[in-house]
N, C-alpha and C positions, 0 to 999 in steps of 0.2 A: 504493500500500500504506500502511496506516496499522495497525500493530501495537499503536496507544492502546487501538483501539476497542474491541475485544474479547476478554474473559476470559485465554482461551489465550495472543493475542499480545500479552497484559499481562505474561502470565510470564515469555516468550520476552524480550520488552526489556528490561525492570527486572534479569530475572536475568542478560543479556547487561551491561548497565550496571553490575552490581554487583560482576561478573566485573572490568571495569574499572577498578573504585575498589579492588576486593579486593588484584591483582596487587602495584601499589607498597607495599602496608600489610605485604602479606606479608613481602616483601624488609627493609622496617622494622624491623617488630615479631618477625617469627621470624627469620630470617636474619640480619641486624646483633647481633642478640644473643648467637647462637652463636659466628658469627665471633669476637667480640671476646673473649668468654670462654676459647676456641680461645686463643687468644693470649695470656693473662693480664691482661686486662683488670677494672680491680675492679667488682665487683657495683653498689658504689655510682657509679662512673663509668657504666655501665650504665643506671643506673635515671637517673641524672640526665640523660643523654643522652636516652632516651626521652620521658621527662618534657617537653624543650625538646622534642623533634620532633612531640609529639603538639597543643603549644597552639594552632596553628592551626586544626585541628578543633574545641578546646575553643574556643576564640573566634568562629569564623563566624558567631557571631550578632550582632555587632557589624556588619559589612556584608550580611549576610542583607536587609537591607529594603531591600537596593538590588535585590534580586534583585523582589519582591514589589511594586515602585514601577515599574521600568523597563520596562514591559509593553508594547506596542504586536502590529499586524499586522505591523512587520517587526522586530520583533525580539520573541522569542518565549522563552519557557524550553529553545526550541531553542537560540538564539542563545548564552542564558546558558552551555548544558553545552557545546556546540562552541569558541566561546571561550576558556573553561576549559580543556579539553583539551588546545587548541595554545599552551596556557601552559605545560601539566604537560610537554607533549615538552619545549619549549626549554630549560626549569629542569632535563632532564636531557643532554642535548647535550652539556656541558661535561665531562661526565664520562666522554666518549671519550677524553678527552684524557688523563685521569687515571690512572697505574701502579698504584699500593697505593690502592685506595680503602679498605680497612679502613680505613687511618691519616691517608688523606687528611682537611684539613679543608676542602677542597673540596665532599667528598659532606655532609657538614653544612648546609652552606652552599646547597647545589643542593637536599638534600632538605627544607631547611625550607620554602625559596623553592616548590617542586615541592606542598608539605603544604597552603601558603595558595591555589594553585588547584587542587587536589583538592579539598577542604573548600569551595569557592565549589561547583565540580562538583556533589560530595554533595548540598547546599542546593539547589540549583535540580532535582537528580533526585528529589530528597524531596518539592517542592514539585509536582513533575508528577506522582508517585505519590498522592499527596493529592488532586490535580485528577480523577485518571481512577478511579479507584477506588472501591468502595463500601465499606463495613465487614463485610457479610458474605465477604469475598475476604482482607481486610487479613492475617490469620494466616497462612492457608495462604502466599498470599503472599510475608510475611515470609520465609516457611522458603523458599520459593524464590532471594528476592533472599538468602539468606545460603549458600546451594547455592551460587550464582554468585561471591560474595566468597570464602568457602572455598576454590572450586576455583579461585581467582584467589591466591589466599594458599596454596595447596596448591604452586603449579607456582612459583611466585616466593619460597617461603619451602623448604620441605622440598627440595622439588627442587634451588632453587640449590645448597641445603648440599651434598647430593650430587653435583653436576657441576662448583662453582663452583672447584675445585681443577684440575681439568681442564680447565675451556672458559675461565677469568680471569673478572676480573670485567668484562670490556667487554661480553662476550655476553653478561652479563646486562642489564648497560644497552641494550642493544641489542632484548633480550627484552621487557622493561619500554619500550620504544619500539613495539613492536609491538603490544603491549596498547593503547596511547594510540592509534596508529592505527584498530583494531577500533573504538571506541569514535568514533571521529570516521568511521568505515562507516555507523554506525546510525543517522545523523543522518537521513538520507535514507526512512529506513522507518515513518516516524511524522509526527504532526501534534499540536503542546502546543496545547493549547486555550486560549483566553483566559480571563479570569475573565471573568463574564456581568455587564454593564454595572450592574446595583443591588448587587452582592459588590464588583468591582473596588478596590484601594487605587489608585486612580487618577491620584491627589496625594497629597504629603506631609501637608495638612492631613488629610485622607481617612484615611491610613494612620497616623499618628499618631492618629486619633480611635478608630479598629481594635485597635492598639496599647496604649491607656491601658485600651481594655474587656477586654483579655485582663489585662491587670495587675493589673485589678480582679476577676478570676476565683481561689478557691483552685485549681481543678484546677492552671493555672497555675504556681502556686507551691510544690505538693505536688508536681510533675512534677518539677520543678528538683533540688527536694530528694533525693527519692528516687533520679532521673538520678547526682546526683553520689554517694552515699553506697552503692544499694545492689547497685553491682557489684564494689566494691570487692574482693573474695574473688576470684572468677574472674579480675580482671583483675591482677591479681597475681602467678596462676598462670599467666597467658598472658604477661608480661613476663618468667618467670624458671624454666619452664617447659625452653626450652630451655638457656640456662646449667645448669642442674640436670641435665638430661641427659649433656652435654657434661663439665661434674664429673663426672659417677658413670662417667662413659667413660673418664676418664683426660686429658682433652684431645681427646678424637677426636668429628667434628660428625657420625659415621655413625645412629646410635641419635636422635640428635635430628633429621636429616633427612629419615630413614623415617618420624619420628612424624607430624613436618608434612609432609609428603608426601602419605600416608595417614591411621593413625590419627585423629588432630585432626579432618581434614576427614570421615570420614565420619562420627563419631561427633556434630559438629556437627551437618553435613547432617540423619543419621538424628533428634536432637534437632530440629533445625528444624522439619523436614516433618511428623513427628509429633504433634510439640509443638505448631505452628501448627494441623495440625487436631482438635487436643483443643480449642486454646484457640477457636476459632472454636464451639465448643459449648457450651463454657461459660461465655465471656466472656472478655473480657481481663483485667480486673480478679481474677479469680478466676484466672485460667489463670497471670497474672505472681505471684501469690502461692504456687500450690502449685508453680509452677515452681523461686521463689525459695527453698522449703524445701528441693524434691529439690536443688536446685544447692549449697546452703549445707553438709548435711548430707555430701555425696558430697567437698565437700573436705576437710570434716573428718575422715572416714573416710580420703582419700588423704593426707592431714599424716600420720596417726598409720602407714599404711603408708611416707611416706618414710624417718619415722623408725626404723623398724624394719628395714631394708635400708642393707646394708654398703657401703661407697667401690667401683665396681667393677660394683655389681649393677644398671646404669643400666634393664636389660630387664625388673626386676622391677616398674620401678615405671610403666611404660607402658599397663598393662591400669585402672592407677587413675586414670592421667591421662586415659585414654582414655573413662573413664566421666563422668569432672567433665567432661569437651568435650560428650558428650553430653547433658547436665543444661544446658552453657551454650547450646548452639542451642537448647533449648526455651526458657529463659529468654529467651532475646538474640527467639525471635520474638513471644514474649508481652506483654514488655514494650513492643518498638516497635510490637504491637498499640494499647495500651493510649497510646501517646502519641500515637499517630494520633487517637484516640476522643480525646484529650482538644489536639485540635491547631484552631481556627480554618482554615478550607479559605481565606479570605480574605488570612488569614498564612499559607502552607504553607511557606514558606520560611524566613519567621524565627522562628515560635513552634514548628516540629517542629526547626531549626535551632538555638533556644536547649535543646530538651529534647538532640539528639545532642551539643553543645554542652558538655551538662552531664554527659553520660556520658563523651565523652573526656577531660573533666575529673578524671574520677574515675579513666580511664585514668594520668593522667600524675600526680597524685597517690597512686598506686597503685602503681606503679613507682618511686617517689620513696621513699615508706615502705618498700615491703621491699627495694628496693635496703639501705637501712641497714639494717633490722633482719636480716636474716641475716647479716652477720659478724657478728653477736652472737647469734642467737636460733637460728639453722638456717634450713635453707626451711620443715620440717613446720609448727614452732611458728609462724612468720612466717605462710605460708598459713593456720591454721586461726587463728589468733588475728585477721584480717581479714577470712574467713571468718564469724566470729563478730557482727563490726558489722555485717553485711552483711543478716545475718538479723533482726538489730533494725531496721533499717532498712525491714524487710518492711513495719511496725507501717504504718507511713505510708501506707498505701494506705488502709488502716480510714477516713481520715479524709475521703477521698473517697466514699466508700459513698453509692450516692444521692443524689450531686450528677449535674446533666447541665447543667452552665452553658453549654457552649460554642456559637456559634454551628453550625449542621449543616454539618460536614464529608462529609456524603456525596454530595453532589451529583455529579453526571456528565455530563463533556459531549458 
């Protein structure tokens, strides 16, 4: 069986895979947050904590070309993502051991360790995604592999919230242990293709020659940019998101565990699938911009509703959050459309690895700034007002129009 080869069981793996990398993001990004909030934990300790948890992802592209260099017939990009994965079990191991992991600084410590091979993982599945794939599929796609992250950040973020009082926190390590296994299942159902002997970075001299011609590309460095600057809005709202819920409850993680549970995920999913196959119709390029307005506009509209709802009224403001998630799965598959288009097939690992690189960068810088600015500002004004740079940020796509520098990333093997 090889589930590369063909359209259907491209979706089937990649969304299985993303299912994978989703599950521990979850437990991160939505789950840790509420906890701690739960608890009286400061927003700004919050965001700073995020912040550190997330830079291994913003980094990967620093060892990204070891992924894209160490090719051979026995070791494969299969090699790379099964590797990785019995990294991510053991970096969580230790925290069977662990009583209070809210408090623990042990889970710190295991999930940073745990973030730098996930983020290897990410890279080398990115990199396969880029090998098997053509551009008329990338969209739709997308919205698939973000189906499978969702529903992986659905069962590991909402969910825990809801059970995690009841079952401790080991069964969720536990839980997050079984994801890693599924994931080291799928190794066996597929076959990574090599790069074809005249592409191959085959050496360092090779791939540095690769290297210096994508640095010499603007798409290149319009990606970078735009990567870090213009998710800044969404990602915001997805770091505080749940603490905000959690506030408006009283202390209580029920209303925030339903959201990511549910809400979050299908309204992403529904944006995804959607939104991927618009964007496949009219470009990436086009489809990441008018995406980037509905998504900019929709949290502006939900700032000025949080503001308008009392301490208490957590349920009011669920249908607006539930709209901006939808707006961000069309964004979220537009844009990694549109970095695919503009990704080297030669680099799939480190030049789509410096563009995700650059968006979780904007991640953890994102959670940094509104971590502070809400003790002072609120969430509404917090969110709309980063929101706002986010849509200036839009501009920057203008400046690509009409360029097609990169070497042809659509090859299939």
């Amino acid at each position: 069986m090889n589930l590369a080869r063909s359209r259907s069981g491209r979706r089937v793996l990649f969304t299985a895979y993303y299912f994978v990398e989703g599950a521990p993001i979850g437990f991160l990004w939505w789950s840790l947050p509420s906890l701690l909030r739960s608890e009286d934990v400061g927003t700004e300790r919050i965001g700073a904590l995020l912040g550190w948890l997330v830079l291994p992802w913003a980094f990967k592209w620093l060892w990204a070309p070891l992924i894209d260099l160490w090719q051979g017939p026995a070791w494969t990009l299969r090699g790379w993502i099964g590797a990785a994965q019995v990294g991510m079990g053991l970096t969580l191991v230790p925290l069977l051991f662990t009583d209070d992991l809210a408090r623990s600084e042990m889970l710190v410590a295991c999930l940073f360790a745990h973030a730098v091979f996930a983020a290897t993982q990410d890279a080398a599945i990115d990199a396969l995604m880029i090998r098997t794939t053509t551009p008329a599929e990338r969209g739709q796609l997308s919205g698939w592999m973000q189906l499978g992250m969702l529903t992986g950040r659905s069962l590991l973020g909402g969910g825990a919230l809801l059970v995690v009082s009841r079952i401790g926190g080991t069964a969720v390590v536990i839980a997050l242990l079984s994801v890693v296994a599924l994931g080291l299942g799928l190794l066996p159902l597929y076959r990574a293709p090599l790069p074809a002997h005249d592409r191959a970075a085959s050496n360092a001299s090779e791939l540095g020659r690769h290297l210096r011609s994508a640095l010499g590309r603007r798409t290149t460095w319009i990606g970078l940019a735009f990567a870090a600057l213009a998710g800044v809005g969404f990602e915001a709202v997805g770091a505080f998101a749940g603490p905000l819920l959690t506030e408006r409850s009283g202390g209580a993680t029920e209303v925030s565990g339903r959201f990511f549970l549910l809400y979050s995920v299908v309204g992403m999913a529904v944006g995804g699938l959607v939104g991927g196959r618009l964007t496949d119709r009219v470009g990436a390029r086009r489809g990441t911009v008018l995406s980037g307005v509905a998504l900019g506009v929709t949290i502006l509209a939900t700032s000025v509703a949080i503001g308008s709802t009392a301490a208490g009224d957590a349920a009011e403001i669920v249908p607006w959050l539930t709209a901006t998630y939808v707006m961000i799965g069309w964004f979220t598959a537009a844009s990694y459309a549109l970095f695919m288009e503009w990704t080297d097939a030669r680099l799939g690992a480190t030049q789509f690895s410096a563009y995700m690189g650059a968006t979780n960068l904007c991640e953890a810088w994102a959670a940094f700034a509104a971590g502070r600015m809400i003790p002072v500002f609120g969430y509404g004004p917090s969110f709309g007002a980063l929101a706002l740079l986010g849509l200036v940020a839009l501009a920057m796509t203008s400046l690509a129009r009409g360029v097609h520098e990169n070497t042809d990333s659509s090859s299939r093997r």
